[in-house]
C-alpha positions in Angstrom: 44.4 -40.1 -102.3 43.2 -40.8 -98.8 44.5 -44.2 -97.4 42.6 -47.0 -97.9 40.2 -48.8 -95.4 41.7 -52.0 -93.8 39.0 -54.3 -93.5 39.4 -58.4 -92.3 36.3 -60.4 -93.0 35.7 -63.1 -90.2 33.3 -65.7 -91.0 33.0 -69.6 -90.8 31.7 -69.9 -94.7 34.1 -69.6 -97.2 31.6 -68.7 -99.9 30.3 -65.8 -97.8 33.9 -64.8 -97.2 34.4 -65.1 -100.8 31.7 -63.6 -101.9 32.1 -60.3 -99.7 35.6 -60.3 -100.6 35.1 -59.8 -103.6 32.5 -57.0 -103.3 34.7 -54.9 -101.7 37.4 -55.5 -104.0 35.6 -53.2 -106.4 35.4 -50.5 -103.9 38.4 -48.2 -104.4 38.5 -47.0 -100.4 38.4 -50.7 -99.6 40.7 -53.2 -99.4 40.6 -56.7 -97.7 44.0 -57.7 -95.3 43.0 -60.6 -94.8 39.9 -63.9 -93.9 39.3 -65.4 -91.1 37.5 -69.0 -90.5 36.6 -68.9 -86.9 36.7 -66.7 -83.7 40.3 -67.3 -82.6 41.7 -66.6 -86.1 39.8 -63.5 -86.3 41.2 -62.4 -82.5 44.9 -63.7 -84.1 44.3 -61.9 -87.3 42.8 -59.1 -86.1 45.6 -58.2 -83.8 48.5 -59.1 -86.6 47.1 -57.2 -89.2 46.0 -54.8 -87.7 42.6 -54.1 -89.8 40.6 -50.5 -89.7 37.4 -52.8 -89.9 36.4 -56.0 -88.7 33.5 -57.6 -90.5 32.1 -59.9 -87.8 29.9 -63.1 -88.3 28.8 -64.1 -84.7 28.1 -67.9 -84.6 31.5 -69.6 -85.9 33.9 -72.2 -84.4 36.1 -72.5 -81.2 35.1 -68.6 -79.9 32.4 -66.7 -81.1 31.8 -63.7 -82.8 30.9 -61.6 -79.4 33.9 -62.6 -77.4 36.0 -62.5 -80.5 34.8 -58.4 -80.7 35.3 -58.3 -77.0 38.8 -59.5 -77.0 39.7 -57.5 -80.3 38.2 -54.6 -79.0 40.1 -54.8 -75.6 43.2 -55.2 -77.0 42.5 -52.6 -79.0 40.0 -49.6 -79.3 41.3 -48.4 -82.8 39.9 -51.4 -84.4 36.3 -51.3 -84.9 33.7 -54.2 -85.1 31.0 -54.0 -87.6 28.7 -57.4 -87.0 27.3 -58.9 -89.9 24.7 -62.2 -89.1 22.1 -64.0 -90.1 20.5 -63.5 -86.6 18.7 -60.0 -85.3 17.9 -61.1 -81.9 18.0 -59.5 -78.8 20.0 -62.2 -76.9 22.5 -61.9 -79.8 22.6 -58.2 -80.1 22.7 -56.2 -77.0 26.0 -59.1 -76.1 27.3 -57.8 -79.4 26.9 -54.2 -78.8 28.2 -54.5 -75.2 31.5 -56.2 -76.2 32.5 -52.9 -78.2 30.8 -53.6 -81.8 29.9 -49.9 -83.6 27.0 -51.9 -86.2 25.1 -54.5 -86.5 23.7 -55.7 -89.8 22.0 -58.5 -90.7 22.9 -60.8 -93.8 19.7 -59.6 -95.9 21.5 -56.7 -96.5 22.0 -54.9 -99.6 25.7 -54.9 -101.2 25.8 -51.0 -101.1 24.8 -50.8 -97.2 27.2 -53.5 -96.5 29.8 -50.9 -98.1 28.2 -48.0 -96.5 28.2 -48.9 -93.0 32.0 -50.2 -93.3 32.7 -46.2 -94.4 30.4 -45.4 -91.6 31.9 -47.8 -88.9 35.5 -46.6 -90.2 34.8 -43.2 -89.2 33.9 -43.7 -85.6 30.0 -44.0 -86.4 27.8 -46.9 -85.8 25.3 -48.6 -88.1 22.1 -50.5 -87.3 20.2 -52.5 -89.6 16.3 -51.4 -89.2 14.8 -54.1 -87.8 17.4 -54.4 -85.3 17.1 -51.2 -84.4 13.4 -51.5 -83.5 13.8 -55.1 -81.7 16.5 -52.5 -79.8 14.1 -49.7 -79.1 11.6 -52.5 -77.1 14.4 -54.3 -75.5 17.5 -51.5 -74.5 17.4 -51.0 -70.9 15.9 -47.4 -70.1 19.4 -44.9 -69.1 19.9 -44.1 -65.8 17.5 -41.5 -64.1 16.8 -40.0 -67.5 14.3 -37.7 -66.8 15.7 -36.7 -62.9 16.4 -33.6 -61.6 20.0 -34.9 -61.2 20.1 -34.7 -64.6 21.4 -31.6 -66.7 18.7 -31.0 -69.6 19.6 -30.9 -73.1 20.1 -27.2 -74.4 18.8 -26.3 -78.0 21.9 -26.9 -79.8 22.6 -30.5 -78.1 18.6 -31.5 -78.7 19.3 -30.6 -82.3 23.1 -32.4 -82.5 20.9 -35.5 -81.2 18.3 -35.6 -83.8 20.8 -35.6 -86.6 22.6 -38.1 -84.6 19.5 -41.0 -84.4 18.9 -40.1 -88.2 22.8 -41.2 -88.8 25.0 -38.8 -89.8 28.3 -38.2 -89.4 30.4 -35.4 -87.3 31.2 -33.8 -90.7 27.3 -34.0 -91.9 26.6 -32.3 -88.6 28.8 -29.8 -88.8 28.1 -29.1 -92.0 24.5 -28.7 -91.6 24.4 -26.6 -87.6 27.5 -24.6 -89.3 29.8 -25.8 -86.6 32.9 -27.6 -86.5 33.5 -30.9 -85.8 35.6 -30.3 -82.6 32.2 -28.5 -81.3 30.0 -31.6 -82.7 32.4 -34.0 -80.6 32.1 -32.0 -77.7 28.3 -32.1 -78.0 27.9 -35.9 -78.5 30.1 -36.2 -75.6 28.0 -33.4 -73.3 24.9 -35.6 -74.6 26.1 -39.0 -73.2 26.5 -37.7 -69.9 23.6 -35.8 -69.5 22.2 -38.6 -70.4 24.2 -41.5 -68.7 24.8 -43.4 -72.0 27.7 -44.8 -73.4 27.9 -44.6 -76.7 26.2 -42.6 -79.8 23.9 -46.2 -80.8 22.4 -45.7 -77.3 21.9 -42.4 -77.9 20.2 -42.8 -81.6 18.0 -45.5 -79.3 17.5 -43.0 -76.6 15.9 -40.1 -79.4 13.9 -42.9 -81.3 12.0 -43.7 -78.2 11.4 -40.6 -76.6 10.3 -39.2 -79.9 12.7 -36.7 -81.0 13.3 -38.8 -84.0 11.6 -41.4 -86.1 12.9 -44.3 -88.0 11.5 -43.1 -91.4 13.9 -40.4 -90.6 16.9 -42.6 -89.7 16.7 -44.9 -92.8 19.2 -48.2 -92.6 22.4 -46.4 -90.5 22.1 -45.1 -86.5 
């Protein structure tokens, strides 16, 4: 059996912490290393324990959630932030996103996406809730000279590795369905983001939803 995933849950509610540790105590990929109250413990946590996954509230005590992912995710890359908060606004989520968080889900969320987008975030993937995604697609600042001749266009192969990336899947879903490998699928995404001047594969989900090569019936709750 595959090692489990490390996750620390930081938030400022000890019932919410409670009650998502103990959801992902049933999971049998899952297990939880350790809470943390505010932003500083998460930071000190975080960088003692080491976690695969940190489970990110944004408005808690002494630092907040975004520097919190900006200083864990400084100090180290392995670790990735998935956000999870009661607020889906844009002065909240583009700071998020910036400071090196991979998802962004908002407390309405089911149990089984919480889950989900911690398996997603763990495998180098990010995860958007919906309606943060379409706040995103109005309020994301257009890429660098998209459209300009300085610009190398998107062959066949990357145009199609960027749909399936806006509708969420992973490298292996990907590879699985172009009948690739995932080396070649990583060196797609990575051709794709500098074509395109973006830094990151949630830009790039962003970037397809609002030119129209993919629609958010067709992404469901992940990015």
């Amino acid at each position: 059996m595959s090692e489990k995933i490390r996750v620390l849950i930081a938030d400022d509610h000890a019932i919410v912490r409670r009650g998502i540790h103990s959801l992902l105590e049933l999971e049998p990929d899952i297990v939880v290393v350790d809470e943390a109250e505010n932003g500083q413990q998460a930071i000190d946590k975080a960088l003692e324990k080491q976690p695969d996954v940190v489970l990110m509230d944004l408005v808690m005590p002494d630092i907040d959630g975004i520097e919190a992912t900006r200083r864990i995710t400084t100090a180290n890359a392995n670790i990735r932030v998935l956000v999870l908060t009661s607020f889906g606004t844009d002065e909240k989520v583009l700071p998020a996103l910036k400071a090196g968080a991979l998802g962004y889900l908002l407390k309405i969320a089911e149990p089984d996406e919480v889950v989900s987008a911690i398996r997603r975030i763990h495998s180098g993937e990010s995860w958007l809730h919906p309606a943060v995604a379409r706040m995103l697609l109005s309020e994301i600042a257009e890429p660098e000279h998209p459209h300009s001749d300085e610009v190398d266009p998107l062959t066949q192969r990357e145009m199609g590795v960027l749909q399936l990336v806006a509708q969420g899947c992973s490298n292996r879903e990907i590879a699985d369905r172009l009948f690739i490998s995932e080396a070649t699928v990583r060196t797609h995404v990575s051709n794709i983001l500098s074509k395109l001047h973006l830094a990151s594969r949630t830009q790039a989900a962003l970037y397809a939803l609002r030119e129209g090569y993919a629609s958010l019936s067709d992404t469901g709750t992940n990015s």
